[in-house]
C-alpha positions in Angstrom: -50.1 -43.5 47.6 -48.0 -41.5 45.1 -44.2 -42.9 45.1 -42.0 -41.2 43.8 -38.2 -42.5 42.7 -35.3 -40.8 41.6 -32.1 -42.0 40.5 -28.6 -40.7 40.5 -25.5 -42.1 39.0 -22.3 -40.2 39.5 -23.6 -37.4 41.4 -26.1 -36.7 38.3 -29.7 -37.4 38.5 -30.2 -40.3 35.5 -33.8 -40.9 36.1 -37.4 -40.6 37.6 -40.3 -42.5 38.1 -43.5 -41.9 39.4 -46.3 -43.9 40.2 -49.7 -44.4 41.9 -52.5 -42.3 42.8 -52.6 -40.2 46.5 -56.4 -40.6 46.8 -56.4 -37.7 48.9 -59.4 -36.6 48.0 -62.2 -37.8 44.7 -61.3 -38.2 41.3 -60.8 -34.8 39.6 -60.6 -32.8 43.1 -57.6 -34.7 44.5 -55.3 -31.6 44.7 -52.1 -33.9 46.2 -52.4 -35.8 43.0 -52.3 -33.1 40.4 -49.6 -31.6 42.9 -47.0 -34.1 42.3 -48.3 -34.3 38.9 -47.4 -31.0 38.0 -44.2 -30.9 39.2 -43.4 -34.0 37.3 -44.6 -33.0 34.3 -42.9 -29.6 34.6 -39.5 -31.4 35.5 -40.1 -33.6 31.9 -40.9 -30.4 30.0 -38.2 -28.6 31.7 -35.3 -31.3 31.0 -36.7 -30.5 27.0 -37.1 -27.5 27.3 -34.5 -25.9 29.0 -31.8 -28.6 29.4 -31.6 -29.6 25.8 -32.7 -33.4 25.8 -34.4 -34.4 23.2 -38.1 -36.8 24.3 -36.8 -39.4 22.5 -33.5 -39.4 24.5 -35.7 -39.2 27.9 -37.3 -42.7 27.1 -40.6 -40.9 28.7 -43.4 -42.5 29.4 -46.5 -41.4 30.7 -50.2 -43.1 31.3 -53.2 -43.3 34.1 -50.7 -42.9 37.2 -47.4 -43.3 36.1 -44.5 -41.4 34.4 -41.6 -42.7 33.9 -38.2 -41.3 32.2 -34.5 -42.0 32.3 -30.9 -40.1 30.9 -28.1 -41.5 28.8 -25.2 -40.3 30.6 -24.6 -37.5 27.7 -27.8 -35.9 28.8 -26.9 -35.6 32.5 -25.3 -32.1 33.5 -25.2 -29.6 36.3 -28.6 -28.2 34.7 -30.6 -30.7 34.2 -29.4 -31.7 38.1 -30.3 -28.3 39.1 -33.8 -28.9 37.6 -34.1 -32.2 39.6 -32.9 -30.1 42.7 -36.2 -28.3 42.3 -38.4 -30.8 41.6 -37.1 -32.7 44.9 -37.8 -29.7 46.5 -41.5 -29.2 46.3 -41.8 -33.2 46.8 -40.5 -33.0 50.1 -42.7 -30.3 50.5 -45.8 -31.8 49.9 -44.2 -34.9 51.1 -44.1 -33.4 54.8 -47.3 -32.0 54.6 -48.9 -35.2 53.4 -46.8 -38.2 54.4 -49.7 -40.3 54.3 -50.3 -39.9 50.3 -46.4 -39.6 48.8 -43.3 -41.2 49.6 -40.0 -39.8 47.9 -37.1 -42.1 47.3 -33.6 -41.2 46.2 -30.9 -43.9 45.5 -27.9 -44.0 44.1 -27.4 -47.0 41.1 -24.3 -47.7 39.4 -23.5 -46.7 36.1 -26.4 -46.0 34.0 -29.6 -46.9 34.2 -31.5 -47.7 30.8 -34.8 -48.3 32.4 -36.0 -48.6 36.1 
């Protein structure tokens, strides 16, 4: 199963995790997998990108079924949440269609979170 946690601190998003495989299908055809993946990655790239955060302000980490990443508070804004928004999004999406293979998670934490 693919879990996927997301943090918020002061009504910002601070930070994401994801971890696991979905095993929906064999290695290199599982299309839940690369799914979540995508989005994930696309959220990262995006928060770069688009929302001005340096990687090494992120704290990203990526390897074989897991990618994590969090924000100081002077990254989080009302773009980088609306780029969360999205990613949540298609998560619940595939998250309703497949229940069985990803679980979402969204908590609140106080103050900032360095690492999950």
């Amino acid at each position: 199963m693919i879990k996927v946690d997301i943090d918020k601190s002061n009504n910002h998003f601070c930070g994401l995790k994801v971890t696991g495989h979905a095993n929906s299908d064999e290695y290199g055809k599982d299309l839940v997998c690369a799914a979540v993946s995508t989005l994930a990655q696309t959220l990262c790239n995006s928060v770069e990108e688009v929302g001005n955060v340096p990687e090494e302000q992120m704290g990203l980490e990526i390897k074989e079924g897991y990618l994590k990443f969090s924000l100081k508070e002077k990254c989080q804004s009302d773009e980088v949440d609306i780029m969360f928004k999205m990613f949540v999004v298609g998560v619940e999406g595939i998250e309703a269609t497949y229940p069985e293979y990803v679980k979402l998670r969204i908590k609140e934490v106080q103050g900032h979170v360095k690492n999950f």
